[in-house]
C-alpha positions as semicolon CSV with decimal commas, in nm:
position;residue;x (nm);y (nm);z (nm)
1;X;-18,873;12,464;-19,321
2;X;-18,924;12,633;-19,617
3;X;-18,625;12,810;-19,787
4;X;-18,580;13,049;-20,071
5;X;-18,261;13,059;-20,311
6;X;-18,226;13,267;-20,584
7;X;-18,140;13,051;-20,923
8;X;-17,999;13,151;-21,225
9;X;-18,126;12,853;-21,409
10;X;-18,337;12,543;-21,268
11;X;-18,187;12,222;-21,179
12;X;-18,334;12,125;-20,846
13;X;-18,084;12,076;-20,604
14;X;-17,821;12,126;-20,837
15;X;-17,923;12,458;-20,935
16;X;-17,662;12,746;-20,991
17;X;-17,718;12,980;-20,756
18;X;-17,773;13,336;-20,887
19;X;-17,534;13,612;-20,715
20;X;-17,801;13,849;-20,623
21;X;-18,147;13,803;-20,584
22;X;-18,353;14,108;-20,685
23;X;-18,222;13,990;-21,054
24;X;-18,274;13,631;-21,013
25;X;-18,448;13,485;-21,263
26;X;-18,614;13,249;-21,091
27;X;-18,612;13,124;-20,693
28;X;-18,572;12,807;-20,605
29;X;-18,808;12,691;-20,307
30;X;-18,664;12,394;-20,125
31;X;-18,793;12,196;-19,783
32;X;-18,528;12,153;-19,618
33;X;-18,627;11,841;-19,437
34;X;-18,736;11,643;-19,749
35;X;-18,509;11,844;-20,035
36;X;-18,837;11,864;-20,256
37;X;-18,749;12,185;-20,488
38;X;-19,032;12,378;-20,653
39;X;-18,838;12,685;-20,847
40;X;-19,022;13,000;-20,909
41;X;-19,012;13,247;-21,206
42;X;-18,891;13,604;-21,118
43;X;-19,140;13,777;-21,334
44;X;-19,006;14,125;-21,216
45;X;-18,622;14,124;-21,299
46;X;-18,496;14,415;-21,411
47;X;-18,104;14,446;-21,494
48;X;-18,137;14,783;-21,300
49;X;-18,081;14,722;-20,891
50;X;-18,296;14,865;-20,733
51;X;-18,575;14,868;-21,003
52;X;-18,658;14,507;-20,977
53;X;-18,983;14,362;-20,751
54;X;-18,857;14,013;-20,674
55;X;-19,122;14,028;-20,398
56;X;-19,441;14,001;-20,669
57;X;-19,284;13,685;-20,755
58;X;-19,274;13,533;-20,406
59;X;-19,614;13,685;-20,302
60;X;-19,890;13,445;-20,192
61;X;-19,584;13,195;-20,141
62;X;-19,499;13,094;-19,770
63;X;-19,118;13,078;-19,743
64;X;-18,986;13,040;-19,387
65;X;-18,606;13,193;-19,498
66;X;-18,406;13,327;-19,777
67;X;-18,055;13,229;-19,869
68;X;-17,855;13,464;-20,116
69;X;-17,525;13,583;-20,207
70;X;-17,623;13,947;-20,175
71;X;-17,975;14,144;-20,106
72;X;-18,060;14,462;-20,093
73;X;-18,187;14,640;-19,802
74;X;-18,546;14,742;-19,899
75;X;-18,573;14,363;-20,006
76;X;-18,407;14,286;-19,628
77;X;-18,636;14,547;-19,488
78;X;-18,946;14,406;-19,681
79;X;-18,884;14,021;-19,571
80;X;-18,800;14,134;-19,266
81;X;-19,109;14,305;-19,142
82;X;-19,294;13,936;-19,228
83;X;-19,073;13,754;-19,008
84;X;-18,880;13,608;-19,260
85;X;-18,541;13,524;-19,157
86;X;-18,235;13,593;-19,395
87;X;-17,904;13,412;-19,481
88;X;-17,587;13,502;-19,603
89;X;-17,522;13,186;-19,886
90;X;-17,177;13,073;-19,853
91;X;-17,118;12,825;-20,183
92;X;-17,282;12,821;-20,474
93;X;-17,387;12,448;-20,402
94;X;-17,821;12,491;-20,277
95;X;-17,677;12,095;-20,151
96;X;-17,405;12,254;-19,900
97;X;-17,625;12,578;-19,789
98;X;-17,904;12,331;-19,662
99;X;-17,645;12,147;-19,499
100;X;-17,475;12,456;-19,334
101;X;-17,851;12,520;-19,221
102;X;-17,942;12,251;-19,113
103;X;-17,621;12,244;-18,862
104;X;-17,678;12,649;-18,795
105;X;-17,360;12,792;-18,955
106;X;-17,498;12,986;-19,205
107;X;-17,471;13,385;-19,104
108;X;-17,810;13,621;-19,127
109;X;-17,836;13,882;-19,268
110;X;-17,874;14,175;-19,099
111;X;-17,907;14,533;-19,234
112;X;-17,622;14,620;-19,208
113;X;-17,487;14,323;-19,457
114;X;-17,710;14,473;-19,745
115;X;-17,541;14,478;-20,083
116;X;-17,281;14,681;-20,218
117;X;-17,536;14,887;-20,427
118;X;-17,758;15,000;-20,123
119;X;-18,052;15,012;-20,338
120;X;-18,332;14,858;-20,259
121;X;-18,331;14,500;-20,418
């Protein structure tokens, strides 16, 4: 499976995690079977949530999942409508969240979990 972490900086599997991910910088695509990591540059981050189009940056890319901190719920709504399954990232560690995958603990994301700032991203 393919999954999709927002990054704040690239380091593979070691890469920091980036606490929401319309703003990401990049994203961090990682098989979860093998562990091979190809990160991806956010070329649409804007510091304002909500005004940000971290879609554009995954477009034409096949991603099974998303993991993140926190998402916004046009982003949820978006990745949603293409069958793309969302989860709530628990640790910063990209190591532990494919690990809490791969033995189904991680939560989705739903909705109703959408960020704090309700806007979009």
């Amino acid at each position: 499976m393919k999954l999709c972490v927002p990054i704040l900086e690239d380091r593979g599997i070691d890469s920091p995690v980036s606490p929401h991910f319309g703003i990401a910088p990049l994203f961090l695509i990682v098989d979860t079977e093998t562990q091979v990591c190809k990160a991806v540059t956010n070329n649409h981050p804007i510091s304002l949530l909500g005004k940000c189009q971290p879609l554009a940056a995954l477009s034409g890319i096949r991603v099974d999942a998303i993991a993140a901190i926190s998402i916004g719920s046009g982003a949820i709504e978006a990745l949603q409508s293409d069958n793309i399954r969302l989860y709530k990232v628990e640790s910063a560690s990209i190591s532990k969240t494919i690990k809490a995958y791969q033995s189904g603990t991680l939560s989705e994301i739903i909705l109703s979990h959408t960020c704090q700032y309700q806007t979009g991203v």
